[in-house]
TIZA-518828 format. One record per residue (C-alpha): residue number from 1; residue in one letter; chain; x, y, z. Coordinates in steps of 0.1 Angstrom, whole numbers. Layout:
<torzas>
guse=NUM; zamar=a; marpa=A; xx=X; yy=Y; zz=Z
...
</torzas>
This chain:
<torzas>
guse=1; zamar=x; marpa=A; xx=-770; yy=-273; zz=78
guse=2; zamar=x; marpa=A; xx=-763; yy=-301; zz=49
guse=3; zamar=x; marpa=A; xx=-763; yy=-274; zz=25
guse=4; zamar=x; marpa=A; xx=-738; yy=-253; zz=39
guse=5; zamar=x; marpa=A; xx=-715; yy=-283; zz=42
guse=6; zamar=x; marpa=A; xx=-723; yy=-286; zz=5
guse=7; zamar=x; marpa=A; xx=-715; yy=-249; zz=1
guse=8; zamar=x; marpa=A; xx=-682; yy=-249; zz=24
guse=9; zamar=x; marpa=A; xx=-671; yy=-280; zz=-1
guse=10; zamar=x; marpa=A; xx=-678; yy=-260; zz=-32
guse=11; zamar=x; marpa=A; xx=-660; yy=-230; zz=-21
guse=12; zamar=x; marpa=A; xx=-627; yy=-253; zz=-11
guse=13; zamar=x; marpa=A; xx=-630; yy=-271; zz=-45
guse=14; zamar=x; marpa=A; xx=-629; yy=-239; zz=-58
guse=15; zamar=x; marpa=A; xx=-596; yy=-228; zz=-41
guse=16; zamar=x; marpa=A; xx=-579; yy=-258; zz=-47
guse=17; zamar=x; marpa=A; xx=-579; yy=-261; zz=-83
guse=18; zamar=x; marpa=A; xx=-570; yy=-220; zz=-85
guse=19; zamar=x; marpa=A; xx=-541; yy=-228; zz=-71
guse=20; zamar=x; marpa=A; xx=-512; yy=-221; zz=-83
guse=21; zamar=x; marpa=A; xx=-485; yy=-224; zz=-64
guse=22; zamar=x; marpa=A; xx=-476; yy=-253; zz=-36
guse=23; zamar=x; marpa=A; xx=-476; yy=-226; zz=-12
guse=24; zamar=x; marpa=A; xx=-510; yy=-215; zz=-24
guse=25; zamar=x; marpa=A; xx=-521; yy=-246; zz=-23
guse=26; zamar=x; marpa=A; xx=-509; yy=-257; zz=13
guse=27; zamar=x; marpa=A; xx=-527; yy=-221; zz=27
guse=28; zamar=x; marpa=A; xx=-558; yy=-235; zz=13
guse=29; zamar=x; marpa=A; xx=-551; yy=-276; zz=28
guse=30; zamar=x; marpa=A; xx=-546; yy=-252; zz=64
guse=31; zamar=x; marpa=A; xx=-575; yy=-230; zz=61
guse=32; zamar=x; marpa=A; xx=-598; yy=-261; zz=54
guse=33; zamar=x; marpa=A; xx=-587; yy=-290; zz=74
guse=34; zamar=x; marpa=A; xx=-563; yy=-274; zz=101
guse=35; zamar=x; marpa=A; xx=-568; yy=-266; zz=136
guse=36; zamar=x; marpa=A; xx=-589; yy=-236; zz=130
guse=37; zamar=x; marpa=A; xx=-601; yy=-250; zz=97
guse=38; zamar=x; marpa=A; xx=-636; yy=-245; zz=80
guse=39; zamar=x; marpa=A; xx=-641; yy=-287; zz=82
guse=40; zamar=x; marpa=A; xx=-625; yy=-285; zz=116
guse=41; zamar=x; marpa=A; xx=-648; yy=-263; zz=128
guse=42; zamar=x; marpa=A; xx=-678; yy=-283; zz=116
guse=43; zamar=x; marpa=A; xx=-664; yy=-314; zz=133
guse=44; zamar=x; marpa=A; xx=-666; yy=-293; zz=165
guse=45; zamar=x; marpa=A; xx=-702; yy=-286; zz=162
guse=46; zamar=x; marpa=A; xx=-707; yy=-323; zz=165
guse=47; zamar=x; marpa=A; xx=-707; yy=-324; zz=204
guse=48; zamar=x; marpa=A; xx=-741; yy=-304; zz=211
guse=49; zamar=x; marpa=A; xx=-761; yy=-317; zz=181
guse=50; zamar=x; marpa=A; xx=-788; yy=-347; zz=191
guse=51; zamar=x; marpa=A; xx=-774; yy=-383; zz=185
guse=52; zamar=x; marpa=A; xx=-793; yy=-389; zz=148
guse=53; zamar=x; marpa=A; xx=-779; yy=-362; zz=135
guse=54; zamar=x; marpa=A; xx=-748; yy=-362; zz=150
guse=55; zamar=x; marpa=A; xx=-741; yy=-400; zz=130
guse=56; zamar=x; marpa=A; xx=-755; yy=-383; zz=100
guse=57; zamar=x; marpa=A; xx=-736; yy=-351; zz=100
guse=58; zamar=x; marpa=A; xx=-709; yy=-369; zz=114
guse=59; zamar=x; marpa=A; xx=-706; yy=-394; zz=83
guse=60; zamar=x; marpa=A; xx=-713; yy=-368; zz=56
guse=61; zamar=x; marpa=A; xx=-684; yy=-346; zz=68
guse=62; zamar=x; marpa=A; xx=-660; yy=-374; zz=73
guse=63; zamar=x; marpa=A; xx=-668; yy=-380; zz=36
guse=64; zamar=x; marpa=A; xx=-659; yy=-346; zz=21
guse=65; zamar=x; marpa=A; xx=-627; yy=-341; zz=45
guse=66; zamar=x; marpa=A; xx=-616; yy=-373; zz=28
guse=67; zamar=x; marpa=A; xx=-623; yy=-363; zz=-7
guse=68; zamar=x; marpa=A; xx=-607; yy=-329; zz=-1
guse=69; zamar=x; marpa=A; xx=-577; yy=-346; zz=11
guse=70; zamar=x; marpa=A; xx=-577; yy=-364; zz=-22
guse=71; zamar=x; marpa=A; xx=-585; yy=-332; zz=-44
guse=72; zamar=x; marpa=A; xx=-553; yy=-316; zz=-22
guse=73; zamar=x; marpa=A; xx=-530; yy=-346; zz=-27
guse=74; zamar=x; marpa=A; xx=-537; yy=-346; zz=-64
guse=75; zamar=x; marpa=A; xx=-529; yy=-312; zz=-74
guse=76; zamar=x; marpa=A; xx=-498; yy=-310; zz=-50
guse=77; zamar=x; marpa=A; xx=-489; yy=-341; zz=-70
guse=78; zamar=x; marpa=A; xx=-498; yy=-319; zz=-105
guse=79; zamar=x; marpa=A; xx=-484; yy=-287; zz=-89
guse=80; zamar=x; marpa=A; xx=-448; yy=-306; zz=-80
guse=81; zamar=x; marpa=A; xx=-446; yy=-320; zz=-114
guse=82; zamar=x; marpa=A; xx=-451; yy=-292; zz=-132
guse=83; zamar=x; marpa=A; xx=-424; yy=-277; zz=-113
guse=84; zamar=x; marpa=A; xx=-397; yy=-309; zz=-120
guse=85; zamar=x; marpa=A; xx=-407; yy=-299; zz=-157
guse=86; zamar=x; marpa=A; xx=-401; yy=-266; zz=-156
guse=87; zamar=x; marpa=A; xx=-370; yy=-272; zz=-142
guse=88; zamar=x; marpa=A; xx=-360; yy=-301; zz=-163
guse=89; zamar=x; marpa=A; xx=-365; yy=-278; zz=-191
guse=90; zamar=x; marpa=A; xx=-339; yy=-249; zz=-183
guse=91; zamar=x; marpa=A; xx=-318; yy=-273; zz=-175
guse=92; zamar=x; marpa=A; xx=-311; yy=-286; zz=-209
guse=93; zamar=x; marpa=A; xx=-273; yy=-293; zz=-218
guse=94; zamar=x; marpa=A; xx=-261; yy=-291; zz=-248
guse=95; zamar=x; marpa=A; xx=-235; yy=-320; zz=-253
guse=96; zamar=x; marpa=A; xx=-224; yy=-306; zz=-289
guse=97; zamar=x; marpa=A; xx=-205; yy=-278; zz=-270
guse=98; zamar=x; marpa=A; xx=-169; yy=-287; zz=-267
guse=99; zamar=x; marpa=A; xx=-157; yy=-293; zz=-228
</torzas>
């Protein structure tokens, strides 16, 4: 079971950082760590393990959520600025032109 998790992680990683696009990227934040989400899911399975391996589990999942939040936050936080300077660039005004 640990090595799915690890598995399930590497596959997320994956998505995140081929993200292009906010969009992209918010489908992949929803498909991991929403209601129906591949973490969520895991969390649910909590409930009919035994107790040592429910703290266990339990711990190393709450982990990885949190560092995938992270990974998500940072390249929404790349993704947006990259935008702003793309944007800033077209935007350029001359002020040589006359008014």
């Amino acid at each position: 079971m640990m090595s799915d998790i690890e598995i399930i992680k590497t596959e997320i990683e994956a998505q995140i950082a081929s993200a292009q696009e906010i969009k992209a990227l918010d489908d992949v934040r929803v498909g991991a760590l929403g209601k129906k989400g591949r973490i969520t899911e895991l969390l649910k399975t909590l409930g009919g393990m035994p107790v040592e391996e429910r703290i266990e589990f339990g711990k190393k999942i709450n982990v990885i959520k949190a560092e995938l939040e992270a990974k998500i936050a940072a390249k929404k936080q790349e993704l947006e600025t990259k935008l702003l300077n793309e944007k800033l660039k077209s935007e350029v005004i001359d002020v040589t032109l006359p008014c």
